[in-house]
C-alpha positions in Angstrom: -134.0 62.6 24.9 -134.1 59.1 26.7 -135.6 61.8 30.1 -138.2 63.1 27.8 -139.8 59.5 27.5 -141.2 57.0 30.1 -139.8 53.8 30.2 -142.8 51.8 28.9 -141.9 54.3 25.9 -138.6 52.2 24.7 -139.8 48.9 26.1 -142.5 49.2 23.6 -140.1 50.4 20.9 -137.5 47.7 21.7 -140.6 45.3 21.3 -140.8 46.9 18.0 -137.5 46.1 16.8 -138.0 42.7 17.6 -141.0 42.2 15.9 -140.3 44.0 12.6 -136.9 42.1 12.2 -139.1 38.3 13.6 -141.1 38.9 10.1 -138.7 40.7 8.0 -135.3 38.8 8.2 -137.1 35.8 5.8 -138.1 38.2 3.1 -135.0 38.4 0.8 -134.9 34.4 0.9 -138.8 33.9 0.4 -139.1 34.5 -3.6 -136.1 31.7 -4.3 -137.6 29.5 -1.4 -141.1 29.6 -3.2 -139.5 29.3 -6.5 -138.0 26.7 -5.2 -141.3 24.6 -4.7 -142.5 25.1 -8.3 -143.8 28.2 -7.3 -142.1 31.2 -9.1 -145.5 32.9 -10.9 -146.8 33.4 -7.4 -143.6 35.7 -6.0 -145.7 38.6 -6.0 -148.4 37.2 -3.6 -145.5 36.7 -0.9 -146.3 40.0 0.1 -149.7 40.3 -1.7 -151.3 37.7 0.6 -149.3 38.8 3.6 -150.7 42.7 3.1 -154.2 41.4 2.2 -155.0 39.7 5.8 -153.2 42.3 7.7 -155.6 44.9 5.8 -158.5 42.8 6.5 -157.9 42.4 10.0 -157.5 46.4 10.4 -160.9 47.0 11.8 -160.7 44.2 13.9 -157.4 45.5 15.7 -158.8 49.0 15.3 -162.1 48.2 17.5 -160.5 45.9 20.0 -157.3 48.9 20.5 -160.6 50.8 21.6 -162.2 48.4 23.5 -160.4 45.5 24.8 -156.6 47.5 25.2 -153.0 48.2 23.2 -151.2 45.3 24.9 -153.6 42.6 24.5 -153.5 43.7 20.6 -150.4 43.9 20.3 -149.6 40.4 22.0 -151.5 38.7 19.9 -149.9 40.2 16.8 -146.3 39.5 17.6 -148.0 35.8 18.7 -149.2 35.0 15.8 -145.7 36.2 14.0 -144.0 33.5 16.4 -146.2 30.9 15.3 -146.3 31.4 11.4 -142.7 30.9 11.3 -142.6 27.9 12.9 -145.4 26.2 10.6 -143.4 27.1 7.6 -141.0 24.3 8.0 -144.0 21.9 8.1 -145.2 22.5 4.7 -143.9 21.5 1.6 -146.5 23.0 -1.0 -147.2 25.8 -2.9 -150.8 26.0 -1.1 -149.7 25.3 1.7 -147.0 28.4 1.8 -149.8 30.6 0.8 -151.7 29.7 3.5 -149.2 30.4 6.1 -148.4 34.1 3.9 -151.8 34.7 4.5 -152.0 33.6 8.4 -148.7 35.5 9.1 -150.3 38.9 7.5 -152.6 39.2 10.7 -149.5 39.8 12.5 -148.8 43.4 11.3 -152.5 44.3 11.7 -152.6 43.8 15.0 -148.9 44.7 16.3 -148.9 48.1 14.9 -152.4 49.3 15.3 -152.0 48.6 19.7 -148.6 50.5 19.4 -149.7 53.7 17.8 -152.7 53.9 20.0 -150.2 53.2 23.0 -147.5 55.9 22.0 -150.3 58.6 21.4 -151.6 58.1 25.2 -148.4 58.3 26.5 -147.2 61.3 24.6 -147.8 64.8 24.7 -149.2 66.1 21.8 -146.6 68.5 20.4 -144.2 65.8 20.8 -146.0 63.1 18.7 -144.2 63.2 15.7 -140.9 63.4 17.6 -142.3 60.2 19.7 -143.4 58.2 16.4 -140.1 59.1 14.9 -138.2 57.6 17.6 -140.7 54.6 17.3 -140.5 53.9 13.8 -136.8 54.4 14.2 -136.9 51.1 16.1 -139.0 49.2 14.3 -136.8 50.4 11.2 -133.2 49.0 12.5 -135.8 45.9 13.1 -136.0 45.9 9.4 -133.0 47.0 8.3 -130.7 44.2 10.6 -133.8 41.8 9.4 -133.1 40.6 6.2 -129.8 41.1 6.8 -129.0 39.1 10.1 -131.7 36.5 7.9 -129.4 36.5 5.0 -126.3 35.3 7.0 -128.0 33.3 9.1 -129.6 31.6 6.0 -126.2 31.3 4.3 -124.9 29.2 7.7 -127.8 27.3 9.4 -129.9 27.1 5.8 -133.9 27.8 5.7 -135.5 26.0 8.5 -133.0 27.8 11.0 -133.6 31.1 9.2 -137.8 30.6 10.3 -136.7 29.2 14.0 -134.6 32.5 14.6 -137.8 34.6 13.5 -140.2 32.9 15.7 -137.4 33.4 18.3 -137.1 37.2 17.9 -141.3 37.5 17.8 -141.8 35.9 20.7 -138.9 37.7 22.7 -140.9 40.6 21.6 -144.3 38.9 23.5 -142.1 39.0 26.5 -141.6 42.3 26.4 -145.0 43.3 26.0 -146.6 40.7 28.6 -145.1 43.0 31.6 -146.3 46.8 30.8 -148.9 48.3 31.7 -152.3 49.0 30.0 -153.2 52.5 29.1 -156.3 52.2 27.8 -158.8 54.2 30.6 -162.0 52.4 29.7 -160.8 48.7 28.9 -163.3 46.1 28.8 -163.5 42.2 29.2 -163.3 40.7 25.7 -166.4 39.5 24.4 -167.1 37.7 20.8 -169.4 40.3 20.3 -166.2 42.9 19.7 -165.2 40.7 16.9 -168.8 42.0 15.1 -167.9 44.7 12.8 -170.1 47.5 11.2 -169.4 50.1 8.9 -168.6 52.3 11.1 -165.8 50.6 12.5 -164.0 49.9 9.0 -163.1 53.4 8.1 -162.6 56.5 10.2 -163.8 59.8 7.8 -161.5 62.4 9.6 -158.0 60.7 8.3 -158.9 60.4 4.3 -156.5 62.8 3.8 -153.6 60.9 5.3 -154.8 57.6 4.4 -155.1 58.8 0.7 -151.5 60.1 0.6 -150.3 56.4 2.4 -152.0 54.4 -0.4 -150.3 56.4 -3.5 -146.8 56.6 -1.7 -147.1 52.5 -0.1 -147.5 51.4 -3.9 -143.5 52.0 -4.2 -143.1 50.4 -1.5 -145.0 47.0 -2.2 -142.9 47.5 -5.8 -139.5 47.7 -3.7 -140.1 44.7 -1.6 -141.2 42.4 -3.9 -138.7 43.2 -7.1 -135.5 44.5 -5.0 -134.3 40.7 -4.1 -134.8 39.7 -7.9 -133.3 43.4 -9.3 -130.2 42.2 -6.5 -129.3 39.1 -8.4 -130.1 40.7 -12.5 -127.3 43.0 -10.7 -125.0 40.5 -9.1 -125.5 41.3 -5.6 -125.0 38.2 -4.1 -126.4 39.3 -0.5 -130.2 40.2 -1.5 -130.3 41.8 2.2 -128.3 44.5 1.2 -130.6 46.3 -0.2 -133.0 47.0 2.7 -129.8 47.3 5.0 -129.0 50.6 2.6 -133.0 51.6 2.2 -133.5 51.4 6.0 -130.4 52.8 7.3 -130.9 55.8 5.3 -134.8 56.4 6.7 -133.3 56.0 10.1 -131.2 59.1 9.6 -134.2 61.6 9.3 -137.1 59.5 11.1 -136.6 60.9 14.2 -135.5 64.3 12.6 -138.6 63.9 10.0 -140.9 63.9 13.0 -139.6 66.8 14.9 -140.2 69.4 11.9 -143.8 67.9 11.2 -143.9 69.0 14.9 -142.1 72.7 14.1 -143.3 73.2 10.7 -146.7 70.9 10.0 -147.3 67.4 8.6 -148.0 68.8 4.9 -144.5 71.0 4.7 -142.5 67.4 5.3 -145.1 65.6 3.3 -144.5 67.6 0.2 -140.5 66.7 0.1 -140.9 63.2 1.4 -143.5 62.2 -1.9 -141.1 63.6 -4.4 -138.3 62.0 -2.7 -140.2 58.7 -2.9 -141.1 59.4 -7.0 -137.3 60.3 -7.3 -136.2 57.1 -5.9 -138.3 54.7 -8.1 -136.8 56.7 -11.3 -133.0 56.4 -9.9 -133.8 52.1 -9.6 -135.5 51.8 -12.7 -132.9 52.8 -14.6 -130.1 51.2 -12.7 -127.6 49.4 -14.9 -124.6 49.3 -11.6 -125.2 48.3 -8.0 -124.0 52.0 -7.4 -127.3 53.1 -9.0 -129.1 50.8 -7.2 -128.2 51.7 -3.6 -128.3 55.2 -4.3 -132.2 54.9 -5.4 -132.3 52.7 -1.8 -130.9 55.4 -0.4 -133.2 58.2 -1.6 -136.1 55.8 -1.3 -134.8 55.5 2.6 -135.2 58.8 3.1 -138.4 59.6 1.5 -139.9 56.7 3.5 -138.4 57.9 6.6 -140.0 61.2 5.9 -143.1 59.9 4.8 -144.3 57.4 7.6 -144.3 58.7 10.8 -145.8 62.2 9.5 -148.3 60.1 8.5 -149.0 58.6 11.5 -148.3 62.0 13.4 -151.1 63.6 11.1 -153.7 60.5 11.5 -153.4 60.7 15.5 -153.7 64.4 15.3 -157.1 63.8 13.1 -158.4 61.2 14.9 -161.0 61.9 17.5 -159.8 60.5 21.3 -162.5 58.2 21.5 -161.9 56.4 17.9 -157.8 56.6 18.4 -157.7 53.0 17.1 -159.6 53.0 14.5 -158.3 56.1 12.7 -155.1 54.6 13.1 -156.1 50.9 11.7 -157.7 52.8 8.7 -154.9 54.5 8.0 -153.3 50.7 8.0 -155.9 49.3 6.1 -154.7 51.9 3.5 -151.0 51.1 3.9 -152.1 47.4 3.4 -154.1 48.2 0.0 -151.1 50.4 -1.3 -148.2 47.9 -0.6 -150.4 44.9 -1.5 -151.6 46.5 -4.7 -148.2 47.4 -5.6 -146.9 43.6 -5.2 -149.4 42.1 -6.8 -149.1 44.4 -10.1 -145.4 44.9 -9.8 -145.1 41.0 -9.5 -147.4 39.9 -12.2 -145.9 42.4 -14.6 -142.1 41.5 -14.5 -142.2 37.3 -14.8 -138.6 37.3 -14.9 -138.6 40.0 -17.7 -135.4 42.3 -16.0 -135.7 44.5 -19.1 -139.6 45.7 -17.4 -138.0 46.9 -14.3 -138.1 50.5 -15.7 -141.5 50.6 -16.1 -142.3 48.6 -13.2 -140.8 50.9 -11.0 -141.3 54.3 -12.9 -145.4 53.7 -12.8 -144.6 53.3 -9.1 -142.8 56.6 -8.7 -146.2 58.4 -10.4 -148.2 57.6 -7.8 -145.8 59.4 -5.8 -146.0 62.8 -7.7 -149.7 62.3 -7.4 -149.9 62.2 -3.6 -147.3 65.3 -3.8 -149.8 67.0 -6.6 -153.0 66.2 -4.3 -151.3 67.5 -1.2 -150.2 71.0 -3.3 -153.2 71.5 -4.9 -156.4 69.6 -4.1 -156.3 69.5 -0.3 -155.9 73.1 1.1 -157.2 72.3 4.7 
């Protein structure tokens, strides 16, 4: 496998590791740290505001990718993931925390945008959903070791230390990225004027399919991130880490495997199990009364993810004319942004503390799931 790949190929997936664990690694701690302010009705804008600035800044990322190249994209996403962990120490306020939530969120629309357009130029065709398994595969031990590598290091060096270590890790990624090479053929000088947006550069019509199946599945996942650190404690789990280390470890067993039967058998065939997988999931942690329960729904929900994300991203590349690579990708983001955001917002507004809502919190979650898996069976037959 490692001769089938360049080696820009796992420099930039290495990079990837580091920058999904730099921004990860503080989320099991964030809800108590806000809370800890005075701030515990606004939990579910941790990743509300963070998802709401990386979907704004799609189009942006989308049209540069295009224009002015992947690396200098992705270097200033990972750059601005180094820096918003080091102003979180500074602050003191609820506002201010906010603030820096919604600062940090530019850092995942820009990353991840320049590194799908750099893996699809790199990488035959019939090997991209092989090549975005093996991507994502990185950037999932990123956030599988994140929160819990933040965990311990929160529990021995307390919270300052935990956001010096994250700005650490992004900008080891920045490193990384600083010495490859550009792909982009046609790159261009960058000018203010690429920062002008239009409608045409928001929303790319050839990858509404994919981009409508990301926003129904993501809305678990915004649900998951946001409730699993509070479900940990209603369960005992001292370690609120744990959780992701179980949900991500399982998705890395079938990412790379995910993408090489999208390859063999089509995007829709893997797409099918991997939504009803995801719906399955959100039932099993709804209804968990054991921390048994609740790692098994982690685990299922691993695997659906797993499934469901790099197919995704296979299927939007394979849509997406090569002129407008960028942008189909960044819409398919802005989706992904919209879906988790949405699903934090609601999922944190609705519980309040209230353990005895996590059934229905999460069970509305899981429906969205069966839709996707209802639209892809019987309303889209291309």
């Amino acid at each position: 496998m490692f001769k089938k790949y360049s080696k820009n190929f796992w420099l930039l997936s290495f990079s990837s590791y580091l920058f999904f664990s730099s921004f990860t690694m503080i989320i099991p701690e964030l809800p108590a740290y806000l809370t800890g302010m005075g701030g515990k009705e606004y939990i579910g804008l941790i990743i509300a505001l963070f998802t709401l600035t990386a979907g704004i800044s799609r189009p942006f990322s989308g049209k540069l990718t295009d224009h002015w190249g992947r690396i200098p994209v992705m270097v200033v996403g990972a750059t601005v993931s180094g820096l918003a962990a080091l102003l979180y120490p500074v602050v003191a306020t609820v506002s201010g925390f906010l603030l820096i939530r919604l600062f940090h969120g530019f850092s995942t629309g820009f990353k991840p945008t320049g590194t799908s357009a750099y893996i699809a130029d790199i990488v035959p065709a019939d090997k991209r959903g092989e090549a975005l398994g093996i991507s994502s595969f990185f950037g999932s031990v990123g956030m599988a070791s994140g929160p819990a590598i933040g965990s311990w290091f929160f529990l021995q060096y307390g919270i300052d230390g935990l956001f010096y270590l994250s700005s650490v890790f992004a900008f080891a990624s920045v490193a990384i990225l600083i010495g490859m090479k550009e792909t982009l053929k046609t790159k261009q000088a960058f000018h203010p004027k690429m920062l002008k947006i239009s409608r045409s550069d928001i929303f790319e019509p050839s990858v509404f399919t994919p981009s409508t199946v990301m926003i129904l599945t993501t809305l678990a996942f915004g649900t998951v991130v946001t409730l699993a650190p509070d479900f940990s404690d209603f369960l005992g789990i001292k370690n609120r880490g744990l959780f992701f280390v179980v949900f991500t470890s399982s998705s890395l067993l079938v990412r790379i495997i995910g993408g090489q039967l999208s390859d063999r058998f089509g995007r829709k065939v893997v797409l099918k199990v991997s939504t009803l997988l995801i719906f399955t999931s959100m039932i099993v942690l709804g209804f968990s009364i054991t921390p048994f329960q609740f790692f098994a729904g982690a685990f299922i929900f691993g695997i659906g993810y797993g499934l469901n994300s790099p197919t995704l991203f296979a299927w939007t590349i394979d849509l997406s004319p090569e002129a407008s690579r960028g942008k189909g990708v960044a819409t398919l983001f802005i989706f992904l942004e919209i879906g988790i955001g949405v699903g934090a917002l609601i999922s944190g507004t609705a519980y309040q503390g209230v353990n005895e809502r996590f059934p229905l919190i999460f069970g509305a979650a899981g429906f969205f799931s069966l839709i996707a898996f209802l639209y892809l069976q019987f309303f889209n037959r291309r």
